[in-house]
N, C-alpha and C positions, 0 to 999 in steps of 0.2 A: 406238416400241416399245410393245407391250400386255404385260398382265403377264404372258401363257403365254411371251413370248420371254425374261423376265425370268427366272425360272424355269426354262425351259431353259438357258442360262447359266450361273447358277449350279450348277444340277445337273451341267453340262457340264467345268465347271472348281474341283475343290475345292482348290487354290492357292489359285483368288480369294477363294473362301468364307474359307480359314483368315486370306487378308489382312486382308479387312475385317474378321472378327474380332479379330486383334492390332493393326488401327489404330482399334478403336471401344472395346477395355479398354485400350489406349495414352492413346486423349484422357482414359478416365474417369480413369483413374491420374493423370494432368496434371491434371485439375480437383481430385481430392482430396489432392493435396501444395499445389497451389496456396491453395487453402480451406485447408489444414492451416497452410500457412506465414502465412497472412494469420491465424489465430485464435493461432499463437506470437508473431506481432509486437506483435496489441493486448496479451495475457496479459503482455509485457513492460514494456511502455510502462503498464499500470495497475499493474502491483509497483512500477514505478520512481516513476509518481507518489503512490501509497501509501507508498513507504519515505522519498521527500522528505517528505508531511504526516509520520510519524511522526520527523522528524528536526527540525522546526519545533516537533513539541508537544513534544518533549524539552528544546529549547531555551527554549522557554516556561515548563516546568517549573522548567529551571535558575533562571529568572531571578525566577522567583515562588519558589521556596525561598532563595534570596539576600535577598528581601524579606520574608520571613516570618524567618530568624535575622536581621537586622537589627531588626525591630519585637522579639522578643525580645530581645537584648540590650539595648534601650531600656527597655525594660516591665522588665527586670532591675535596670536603672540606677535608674529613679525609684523600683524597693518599694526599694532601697536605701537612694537618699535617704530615702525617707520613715520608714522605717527609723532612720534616723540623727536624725533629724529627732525623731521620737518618742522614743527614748531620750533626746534634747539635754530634751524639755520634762519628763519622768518626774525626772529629776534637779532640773529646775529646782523642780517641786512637794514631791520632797523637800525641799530644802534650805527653802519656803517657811514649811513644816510645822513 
């Protein structure tokens, strides 16, 4: 077939034309749900790996404020002591006096 028979053909039959038509924006539609559904599945799968990192530094958080009120309550303990400690020698220099 040369392409004046092409062309007659089609001109011949505008069925066929309307076909090819709705099976060539048929595949395009299939390729852009396909492309659409493959960029929702990565979008997903990087929220989900981004909500696990944010669920690990929270945990990391927890556990490093757990270790910071404990050195506090320590660092509280010993101005206490020394505290205590200081008054014991204040009196002691009174009474040397």
């Amino acid at each position: 077939m040369n392409d004046d028979q092409l062309v007659d053909i089609a001109a011949g039959d505008p069925a066929g034309v309307w076909a090819a038509a709705l099976g060539t924006a048929g595949v395009f539609i299939l390729l852009i749900v396909l492309v659409w559904q493959i960029a929702a599945t990565w979008r997903a799968r990087m929220l989900a790996a981004r909500e696990d990192q944010y669920r690990q530094l929270a945990q990391q958080y927890a556990r490093l404020l757990e270790d910071n009120v404990e050195l506090h309550r320590r660092t509280l303990e010993e101005l206490q002591q020394t505290r205590t400690s200081l008054t014991s020698m204040e009196r002691m220099m009174k009474e040397i006096e």
